[in-house]
KEZAFI-979181 format. One line per 8 residues: number of its first residue (from 1); their letters; for each residue x, y, z of N, C-alpha, C, CB. Coordinates in steps of 0.2 Angstrom, whole numbers, plus 5000, padded with zeros to 4 digits. Glycine has a CB too. Example, Ala and Ser with C-alpha at 12.3 -4.5 7.8 and 13.67 -1.06 7.14 Angstrom:
2
1> as> 5066 4972 5039 5062 4978 5039 5066 4984 5039 5057 4978 5045; 5064 4989 5035 5068 4995 5036 5064 5000 5039 5070 4997 5029;
% end
This chain:
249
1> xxxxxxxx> 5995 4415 5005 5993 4411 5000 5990 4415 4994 5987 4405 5002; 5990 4413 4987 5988 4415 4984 5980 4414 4983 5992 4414 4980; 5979 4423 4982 5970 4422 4981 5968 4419 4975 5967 4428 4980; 5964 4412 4975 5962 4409 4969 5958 4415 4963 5956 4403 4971; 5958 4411 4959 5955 4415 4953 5950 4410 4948 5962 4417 4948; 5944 4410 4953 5936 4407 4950 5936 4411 4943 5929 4409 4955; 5935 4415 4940 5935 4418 4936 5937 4414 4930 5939 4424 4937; 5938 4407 4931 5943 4404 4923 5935 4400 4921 5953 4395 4924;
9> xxxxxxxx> 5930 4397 4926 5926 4395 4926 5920 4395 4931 5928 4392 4925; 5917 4398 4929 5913 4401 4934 5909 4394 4938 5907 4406 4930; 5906 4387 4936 5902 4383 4938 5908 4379 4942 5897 4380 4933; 5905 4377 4950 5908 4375 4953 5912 4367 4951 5905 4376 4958; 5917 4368 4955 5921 4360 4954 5919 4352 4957 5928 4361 4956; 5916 4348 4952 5912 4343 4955 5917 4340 4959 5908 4337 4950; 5916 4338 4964 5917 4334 4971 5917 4327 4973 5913 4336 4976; 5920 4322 4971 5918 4315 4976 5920 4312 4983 5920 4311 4973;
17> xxxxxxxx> 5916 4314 4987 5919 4312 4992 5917 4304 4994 5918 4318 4997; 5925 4301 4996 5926 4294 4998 5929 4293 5007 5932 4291 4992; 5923 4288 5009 5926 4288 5016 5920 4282 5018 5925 4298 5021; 5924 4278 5024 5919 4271 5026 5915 4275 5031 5924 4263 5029; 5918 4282 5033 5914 4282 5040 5907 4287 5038 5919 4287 5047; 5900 4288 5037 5897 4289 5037 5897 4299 5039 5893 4283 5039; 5899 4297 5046 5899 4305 5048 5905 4310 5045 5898 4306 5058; 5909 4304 5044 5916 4310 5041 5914 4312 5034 5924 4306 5040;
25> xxxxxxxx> 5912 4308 5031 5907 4310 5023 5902 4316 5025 5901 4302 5019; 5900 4316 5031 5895 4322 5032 5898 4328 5032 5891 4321 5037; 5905 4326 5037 5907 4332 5039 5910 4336 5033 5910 4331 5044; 5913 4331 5028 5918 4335 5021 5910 4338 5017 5923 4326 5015; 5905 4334 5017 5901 4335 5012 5898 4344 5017 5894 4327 5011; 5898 4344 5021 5895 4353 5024 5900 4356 5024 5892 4355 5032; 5907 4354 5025 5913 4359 5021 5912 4363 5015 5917 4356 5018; 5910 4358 5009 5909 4358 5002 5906 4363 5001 5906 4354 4998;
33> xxxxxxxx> 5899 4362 5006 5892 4366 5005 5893 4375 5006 5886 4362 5011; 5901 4373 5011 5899 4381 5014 5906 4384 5010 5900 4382 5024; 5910 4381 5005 5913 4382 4998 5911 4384 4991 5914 4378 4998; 5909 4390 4990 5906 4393 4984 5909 4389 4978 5906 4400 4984; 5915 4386 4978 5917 4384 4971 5918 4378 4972 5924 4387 4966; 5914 4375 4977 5914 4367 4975 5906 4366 4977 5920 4362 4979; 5906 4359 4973 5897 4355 4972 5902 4349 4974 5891 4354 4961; 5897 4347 4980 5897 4339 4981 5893 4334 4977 5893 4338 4988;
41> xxxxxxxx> 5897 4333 4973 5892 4328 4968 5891 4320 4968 5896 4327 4960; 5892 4319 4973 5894 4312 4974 5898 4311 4981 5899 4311 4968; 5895 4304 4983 5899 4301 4988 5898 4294 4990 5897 4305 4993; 5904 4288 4992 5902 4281 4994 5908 4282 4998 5901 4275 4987; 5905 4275 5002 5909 4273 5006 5914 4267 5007 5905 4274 5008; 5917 4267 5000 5922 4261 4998 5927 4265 4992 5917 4252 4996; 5933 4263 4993 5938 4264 4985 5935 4259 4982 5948 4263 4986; 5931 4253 4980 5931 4250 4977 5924 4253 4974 5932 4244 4981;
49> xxxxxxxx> 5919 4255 4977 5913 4258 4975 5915 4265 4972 5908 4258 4982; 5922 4270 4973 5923 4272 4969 5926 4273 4964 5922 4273 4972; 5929 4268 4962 5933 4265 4956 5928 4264 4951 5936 4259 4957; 5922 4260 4952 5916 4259 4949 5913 4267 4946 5911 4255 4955; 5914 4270 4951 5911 4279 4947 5916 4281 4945 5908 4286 4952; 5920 4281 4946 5926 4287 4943 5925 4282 4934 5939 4286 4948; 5925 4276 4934 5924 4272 4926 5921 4276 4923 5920 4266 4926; 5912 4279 4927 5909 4282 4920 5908 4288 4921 5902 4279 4917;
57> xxxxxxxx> 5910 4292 4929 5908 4299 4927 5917 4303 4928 5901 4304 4933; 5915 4308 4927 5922 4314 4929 5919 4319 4933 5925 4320 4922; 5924 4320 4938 5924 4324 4943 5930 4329 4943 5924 4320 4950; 5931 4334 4947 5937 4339 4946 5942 4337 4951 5935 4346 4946; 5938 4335 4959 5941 4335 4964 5938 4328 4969 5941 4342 4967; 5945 4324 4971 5943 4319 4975 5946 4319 4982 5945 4312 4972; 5941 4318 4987 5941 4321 4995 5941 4313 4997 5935 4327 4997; 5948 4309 4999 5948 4303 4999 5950 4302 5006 5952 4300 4994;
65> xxxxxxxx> 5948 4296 5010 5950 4293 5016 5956 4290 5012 5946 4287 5020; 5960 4290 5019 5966 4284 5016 5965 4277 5018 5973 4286 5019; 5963 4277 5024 5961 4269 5028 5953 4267 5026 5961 4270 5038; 5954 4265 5023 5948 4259 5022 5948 4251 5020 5945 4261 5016; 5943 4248 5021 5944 4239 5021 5945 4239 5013 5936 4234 5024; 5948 4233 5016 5950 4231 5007 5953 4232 5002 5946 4231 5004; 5952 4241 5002 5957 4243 4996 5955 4251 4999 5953 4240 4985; 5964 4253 5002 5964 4258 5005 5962 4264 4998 5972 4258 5008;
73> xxxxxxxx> 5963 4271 5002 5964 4276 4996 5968 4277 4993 5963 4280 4997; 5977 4276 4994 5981 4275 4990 5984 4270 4985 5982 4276 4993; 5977 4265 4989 5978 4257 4983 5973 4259 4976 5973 4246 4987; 5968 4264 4978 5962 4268 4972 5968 4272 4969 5955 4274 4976; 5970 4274 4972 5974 4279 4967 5980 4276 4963 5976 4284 4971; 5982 4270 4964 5986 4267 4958 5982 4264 4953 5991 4261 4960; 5975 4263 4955 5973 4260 4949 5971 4267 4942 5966 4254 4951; 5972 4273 4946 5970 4278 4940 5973 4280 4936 5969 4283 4942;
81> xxxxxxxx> 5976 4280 4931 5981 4282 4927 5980 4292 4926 5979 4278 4920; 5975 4294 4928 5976 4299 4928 5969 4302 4932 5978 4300 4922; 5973 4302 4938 5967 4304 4944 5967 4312 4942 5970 4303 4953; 5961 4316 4945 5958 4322 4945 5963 4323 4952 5948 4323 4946; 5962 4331 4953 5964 4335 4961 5963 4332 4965 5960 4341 4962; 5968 4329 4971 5965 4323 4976 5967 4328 4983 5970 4314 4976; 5964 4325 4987 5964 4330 4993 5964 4323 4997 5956 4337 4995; 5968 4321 5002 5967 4313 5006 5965 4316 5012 5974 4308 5007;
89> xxxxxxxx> 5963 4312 5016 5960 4312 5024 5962 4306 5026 5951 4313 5025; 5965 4309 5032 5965 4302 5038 5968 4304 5045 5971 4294 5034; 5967 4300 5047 5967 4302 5057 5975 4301 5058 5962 4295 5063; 5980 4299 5054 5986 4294 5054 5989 4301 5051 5987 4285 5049; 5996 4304 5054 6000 4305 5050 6006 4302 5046 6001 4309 5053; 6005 4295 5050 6010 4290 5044 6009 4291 5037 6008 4283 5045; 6005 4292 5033 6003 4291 5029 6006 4300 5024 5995 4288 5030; 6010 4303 5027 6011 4309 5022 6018 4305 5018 6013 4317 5026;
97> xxxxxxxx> 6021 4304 5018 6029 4302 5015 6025 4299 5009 6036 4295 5021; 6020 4295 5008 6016 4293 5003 6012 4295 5000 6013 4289 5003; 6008 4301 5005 6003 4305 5000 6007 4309 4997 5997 4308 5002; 6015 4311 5000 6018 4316 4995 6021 4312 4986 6025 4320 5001; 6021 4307 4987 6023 4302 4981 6018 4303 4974 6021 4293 4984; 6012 4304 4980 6007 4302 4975 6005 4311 4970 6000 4298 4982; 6009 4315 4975 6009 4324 4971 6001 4324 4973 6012 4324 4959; 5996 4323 4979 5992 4327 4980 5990 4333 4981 5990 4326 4984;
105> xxxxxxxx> 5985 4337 4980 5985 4345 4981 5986 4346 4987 5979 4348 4980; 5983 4340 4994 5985 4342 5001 5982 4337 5004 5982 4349 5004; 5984 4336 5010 5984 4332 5013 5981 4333 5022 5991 4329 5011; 5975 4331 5024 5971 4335 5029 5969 4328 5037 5963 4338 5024; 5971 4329 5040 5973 4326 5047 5962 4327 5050 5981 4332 5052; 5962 4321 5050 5954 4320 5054 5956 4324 5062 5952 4309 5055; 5951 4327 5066 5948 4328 5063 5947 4336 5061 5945 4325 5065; 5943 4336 5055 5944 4343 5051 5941 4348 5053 5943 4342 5044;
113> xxxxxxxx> 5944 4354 5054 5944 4362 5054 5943 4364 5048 5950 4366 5056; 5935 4368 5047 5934 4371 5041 5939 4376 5037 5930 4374 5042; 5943 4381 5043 5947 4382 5040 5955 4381 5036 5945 4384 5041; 5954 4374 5038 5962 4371 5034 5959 4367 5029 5968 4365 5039; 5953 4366 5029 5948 4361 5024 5949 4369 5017 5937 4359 5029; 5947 4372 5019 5945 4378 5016 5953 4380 5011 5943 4383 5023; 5959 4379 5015 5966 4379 5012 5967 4375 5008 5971 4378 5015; 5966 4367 5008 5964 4364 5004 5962 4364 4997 5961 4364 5005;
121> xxxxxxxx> 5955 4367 5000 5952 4370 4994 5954 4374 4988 5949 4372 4995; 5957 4379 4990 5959 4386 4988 5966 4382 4981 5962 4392 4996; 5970 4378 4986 5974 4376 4983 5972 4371 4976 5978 4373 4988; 5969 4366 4976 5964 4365 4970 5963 4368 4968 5960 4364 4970; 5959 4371 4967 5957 4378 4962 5962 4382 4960 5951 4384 4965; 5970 4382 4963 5974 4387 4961 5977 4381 4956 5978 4391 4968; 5979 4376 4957 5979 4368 4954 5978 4370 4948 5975 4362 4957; 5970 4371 4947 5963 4369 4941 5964 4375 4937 5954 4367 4945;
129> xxxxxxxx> 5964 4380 4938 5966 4385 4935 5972 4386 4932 5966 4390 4940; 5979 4385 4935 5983 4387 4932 5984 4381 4924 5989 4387 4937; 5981 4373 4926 5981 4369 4921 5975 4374 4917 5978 4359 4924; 5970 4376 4918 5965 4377 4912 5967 4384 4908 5956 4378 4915; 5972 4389 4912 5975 4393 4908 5980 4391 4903 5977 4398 4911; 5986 4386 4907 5988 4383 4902 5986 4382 4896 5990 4379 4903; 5981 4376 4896 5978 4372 4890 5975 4381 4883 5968 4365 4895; 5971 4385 4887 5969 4389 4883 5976 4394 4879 5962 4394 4887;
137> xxxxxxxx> 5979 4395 4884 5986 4398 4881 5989 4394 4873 5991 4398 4887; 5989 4388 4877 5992 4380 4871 5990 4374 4872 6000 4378 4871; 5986 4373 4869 5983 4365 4872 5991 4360 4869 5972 4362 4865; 5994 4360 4866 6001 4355 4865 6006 4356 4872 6007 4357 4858; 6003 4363 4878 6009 4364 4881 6007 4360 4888 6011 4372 4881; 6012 4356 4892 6010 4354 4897 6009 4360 4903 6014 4349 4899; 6004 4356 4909 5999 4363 4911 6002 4366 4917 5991 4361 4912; 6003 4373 4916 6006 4377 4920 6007 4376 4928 6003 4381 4917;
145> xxxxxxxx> 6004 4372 4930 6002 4370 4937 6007 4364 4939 5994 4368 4937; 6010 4360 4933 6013 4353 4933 6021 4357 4937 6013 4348 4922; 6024 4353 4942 6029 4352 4943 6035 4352 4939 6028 4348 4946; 6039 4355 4938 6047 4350 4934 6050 4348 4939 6055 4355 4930; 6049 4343 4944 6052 4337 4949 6049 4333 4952 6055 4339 4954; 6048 4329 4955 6049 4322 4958 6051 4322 4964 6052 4319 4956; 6048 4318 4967 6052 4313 4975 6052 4307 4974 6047 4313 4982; 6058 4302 4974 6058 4294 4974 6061 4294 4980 6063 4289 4967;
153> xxxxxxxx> 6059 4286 4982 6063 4282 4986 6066 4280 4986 6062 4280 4988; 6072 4283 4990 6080 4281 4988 6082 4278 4998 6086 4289 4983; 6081 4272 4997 6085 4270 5005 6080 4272 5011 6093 4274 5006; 6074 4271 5007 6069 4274 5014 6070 4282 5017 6072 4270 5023; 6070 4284 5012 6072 4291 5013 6068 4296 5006 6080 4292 5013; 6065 4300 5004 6063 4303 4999 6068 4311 4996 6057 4304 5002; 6069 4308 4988 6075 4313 4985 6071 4316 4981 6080 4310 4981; 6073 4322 4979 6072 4326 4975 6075 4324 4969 6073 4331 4976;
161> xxxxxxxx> 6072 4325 4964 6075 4324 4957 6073 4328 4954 6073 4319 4953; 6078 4334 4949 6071 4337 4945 6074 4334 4937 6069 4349 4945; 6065 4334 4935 6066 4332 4928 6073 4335 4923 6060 4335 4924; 6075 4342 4923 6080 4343 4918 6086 4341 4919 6081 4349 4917; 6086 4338 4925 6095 4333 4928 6095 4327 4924 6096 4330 4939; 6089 4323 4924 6091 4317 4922 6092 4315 4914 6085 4313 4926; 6097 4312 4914 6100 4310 4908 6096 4304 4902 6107 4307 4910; 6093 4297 4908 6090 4293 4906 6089 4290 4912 6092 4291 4902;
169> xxxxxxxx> 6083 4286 4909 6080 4279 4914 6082 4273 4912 6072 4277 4915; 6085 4268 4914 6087 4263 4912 6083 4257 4919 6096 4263 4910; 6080 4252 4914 6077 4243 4920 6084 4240 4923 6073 4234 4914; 6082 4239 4930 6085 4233 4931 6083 4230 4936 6091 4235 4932; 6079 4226 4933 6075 4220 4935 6069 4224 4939 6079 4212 4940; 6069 4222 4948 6062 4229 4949 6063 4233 4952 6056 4229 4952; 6069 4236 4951 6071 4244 4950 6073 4247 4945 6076 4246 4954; 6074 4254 4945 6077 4256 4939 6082 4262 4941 6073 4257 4934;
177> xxxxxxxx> 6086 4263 4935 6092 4266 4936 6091 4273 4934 6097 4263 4932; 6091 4279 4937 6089 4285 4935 6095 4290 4936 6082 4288 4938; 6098 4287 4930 6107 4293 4928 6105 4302 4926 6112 4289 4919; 6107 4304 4932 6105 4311 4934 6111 4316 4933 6104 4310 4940; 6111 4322 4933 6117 4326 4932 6122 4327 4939 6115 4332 4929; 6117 4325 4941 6118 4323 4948 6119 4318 4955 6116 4325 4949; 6123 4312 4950 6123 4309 4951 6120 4302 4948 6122 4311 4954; 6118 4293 4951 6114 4290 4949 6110 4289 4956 6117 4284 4944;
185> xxxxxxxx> 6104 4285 4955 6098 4282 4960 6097 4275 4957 6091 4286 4960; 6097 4271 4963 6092 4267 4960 6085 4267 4965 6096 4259 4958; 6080 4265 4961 6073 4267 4965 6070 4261 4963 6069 4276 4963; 6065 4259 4969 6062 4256 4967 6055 4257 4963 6063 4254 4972; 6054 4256 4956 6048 4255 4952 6051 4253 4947 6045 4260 4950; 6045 4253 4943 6043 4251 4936 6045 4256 4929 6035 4250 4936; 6046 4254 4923 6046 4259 4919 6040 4261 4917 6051 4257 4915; 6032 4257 4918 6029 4260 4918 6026 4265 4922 6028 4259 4917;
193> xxxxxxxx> 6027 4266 4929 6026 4272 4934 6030 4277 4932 6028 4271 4941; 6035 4275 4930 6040 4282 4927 6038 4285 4920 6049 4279 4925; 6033 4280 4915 6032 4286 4912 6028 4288 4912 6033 4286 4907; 6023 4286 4920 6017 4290 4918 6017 4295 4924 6010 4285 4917; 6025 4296 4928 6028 4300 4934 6031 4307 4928 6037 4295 4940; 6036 4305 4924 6038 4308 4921 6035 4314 4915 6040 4303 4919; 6038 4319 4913 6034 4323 4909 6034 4320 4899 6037 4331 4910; 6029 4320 4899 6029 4314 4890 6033 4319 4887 6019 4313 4884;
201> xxxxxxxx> 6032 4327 4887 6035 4330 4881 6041 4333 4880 6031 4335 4881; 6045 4328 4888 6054 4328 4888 6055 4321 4889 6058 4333 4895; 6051 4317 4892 6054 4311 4891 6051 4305 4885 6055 4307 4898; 6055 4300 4883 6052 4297 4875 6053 4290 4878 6058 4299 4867; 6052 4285 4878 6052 4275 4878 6056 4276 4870 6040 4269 4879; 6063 4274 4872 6066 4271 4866 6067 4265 4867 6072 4273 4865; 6066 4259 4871 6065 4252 4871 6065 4249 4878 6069 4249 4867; 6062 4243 4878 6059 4241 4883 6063 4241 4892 6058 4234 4880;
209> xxxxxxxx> 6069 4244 4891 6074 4245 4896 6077 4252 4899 6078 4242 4894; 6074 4257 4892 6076 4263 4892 6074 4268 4892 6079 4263 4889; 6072 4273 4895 6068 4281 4894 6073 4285 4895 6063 4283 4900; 6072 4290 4889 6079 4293 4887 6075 4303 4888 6083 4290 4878; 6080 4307 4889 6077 4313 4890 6080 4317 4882 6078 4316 4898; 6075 4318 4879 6077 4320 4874 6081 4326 4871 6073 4320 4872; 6082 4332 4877 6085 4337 4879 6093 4336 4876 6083 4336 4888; 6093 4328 4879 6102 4326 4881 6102 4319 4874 6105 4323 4893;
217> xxxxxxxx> 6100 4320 4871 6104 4315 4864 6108 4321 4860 6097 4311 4859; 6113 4318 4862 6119 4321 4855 6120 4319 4849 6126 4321 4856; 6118 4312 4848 6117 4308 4840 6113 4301 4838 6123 4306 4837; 6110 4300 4833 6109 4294 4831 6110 4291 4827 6105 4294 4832; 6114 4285 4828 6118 4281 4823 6115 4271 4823 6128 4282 4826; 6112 4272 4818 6107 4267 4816 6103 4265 4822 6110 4260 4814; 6104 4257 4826 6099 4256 4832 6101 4259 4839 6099 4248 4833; 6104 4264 4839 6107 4267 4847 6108 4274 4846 6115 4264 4850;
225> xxxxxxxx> 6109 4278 4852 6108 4285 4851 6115 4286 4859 6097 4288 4852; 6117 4292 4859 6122 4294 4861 6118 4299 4866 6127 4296 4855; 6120 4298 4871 6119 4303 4881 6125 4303 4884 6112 4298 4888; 6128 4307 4884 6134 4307 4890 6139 4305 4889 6133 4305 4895; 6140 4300 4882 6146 4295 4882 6142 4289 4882 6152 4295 4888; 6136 4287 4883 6132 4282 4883 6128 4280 4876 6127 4283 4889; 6131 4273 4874 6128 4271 4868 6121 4268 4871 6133 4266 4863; 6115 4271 4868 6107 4268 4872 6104 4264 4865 6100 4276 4876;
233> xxxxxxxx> 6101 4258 4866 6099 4255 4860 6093 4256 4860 6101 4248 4859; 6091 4257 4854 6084 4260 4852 6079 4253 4846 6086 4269 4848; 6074 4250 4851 6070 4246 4848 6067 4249 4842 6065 4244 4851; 6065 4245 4840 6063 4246 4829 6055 4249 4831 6062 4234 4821; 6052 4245 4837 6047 4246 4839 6044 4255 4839 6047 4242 4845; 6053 4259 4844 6052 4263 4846 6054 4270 4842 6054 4262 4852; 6058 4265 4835 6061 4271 4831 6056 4276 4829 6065 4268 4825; 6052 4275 4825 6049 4278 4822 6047 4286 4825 6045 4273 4820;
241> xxxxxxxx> 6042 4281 4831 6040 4289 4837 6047 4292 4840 6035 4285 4846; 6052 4290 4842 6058 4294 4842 6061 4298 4839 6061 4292 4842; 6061 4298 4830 6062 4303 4826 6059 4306 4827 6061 4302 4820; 6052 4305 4826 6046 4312 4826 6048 4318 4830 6038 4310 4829; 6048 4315 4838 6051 4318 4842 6057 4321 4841 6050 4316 4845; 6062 4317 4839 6069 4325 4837 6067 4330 4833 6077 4323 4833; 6063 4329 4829 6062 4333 4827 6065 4334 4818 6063 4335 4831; 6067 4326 4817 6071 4325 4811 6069 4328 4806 6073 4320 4809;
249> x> 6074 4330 4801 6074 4332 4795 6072 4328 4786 6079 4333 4797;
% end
């Protein structure tokens, strides 16, 4: 593994750890402690109690159970639009095919060895680093640490996609259609999970049915634009931000 590089920020990375069990919170919280680039800032014992904190503070890194009453740790994490570094815990290996969905830093099996706890870790900060060199290099550029691909669920089975294959996303009803150079998928989601799965600065919303990758438009001729031999109709709503982005003249 690669040797992290504390050096981008010297003060450690705030911590929340989430878990119903009382001694497992202890045990992540003396991890932390014995982890020079992380501060345990925080801890409760419900996704519901920590929905309520993530509202008014920021953290860097979330050290989540997956099993909890009421509202698991993966039902917290749909409501985040844009979660910090997540690290899941749970006694179940059932639950990887989903935490890999979710693009976690890692994923750690109860009960926990400091030193895979500690891999973890390292992996974060190698995460948090490459995003904070990005940002100083180019704050417009997405951040060096971000993936070009994906995993959907196609037939109970998980596919790769990478972003520069796909042509466009098109609805159809509650799946959608993701015409690929490699093929098509239909997967089950939303077009909102897709654009907030998706990278903003290659893919655009040209109307309520369509996400188009801007890469692969060859023309625009009044309300529709041209991919592949595909005429794509483009809302009045969506024109305007579309131009910007080609870049028109």
């Amino acid at each position: 593994m690669t040797t992290p590089s504390p050096e981008l920020d010297a003060a450690p990375l705030r911590c929340l750890v989430i878990d119903d069990d009382p001694l497992s919170v202890q045990i992540v919280r003396n991890c932390i402690a014995n982890t020079p680039f992380l501060e345990a800032s925080g801890a409760c014992g419900s996704a519901i109690e920590a929905a309520e904190i993530l509202r008014t503070q920021a953290f860097d890194v979330l050290f989540l159970d997956v099993e909890m009453p009421l509202m698991s740790g993966l039902d917290l994490l749909r409501t985040l639009p844009e979660p910090p570094q997540v690290v899941l815990i749970t006694g179940s290996q059932s639950y990887a095919v989903q935490a890999f969905e979710f693009a976690v830093a890692d994923y750690l099996l109860k009960p926990l060895s400091y030193s895979r706890f500690l891999q973890a870790a390292q992996k974060v900060l190698e995460n948090i680093n490459a995003q904070r060199a990005a940002a100083s290099d180019d704050p417009g550029a997405p951040p060096a640490g971000s993936p070009d691909f994906t995993f959907v669920k196609v037939d109970n089975k998980l596919v790769r996609v990478d972003f520069a294959d796909v042509y466009y996303v098109e609805a159809l009803g509650d799946y959608v259609h993701l015409v690929t150079a490699r093929g098509k998928l239909i997967v089950y989601s939303t077009m909102r999970a897709i654009e907030e799965k998706f990278p903003a600065q290659r893919f655009v919303r040209v109307h309520r049915s369509f996400i188009i990758n801007i890469d692969f438009v060859q023309a625009l001729e009044d309300n529709s634009l041209l991919i592949k031999d595909k005429y794509i109709p483009v809302g009045q709503t969506y024109l305007r931000g579309l131009l910007v982005r080609l870049n028109k003249l």
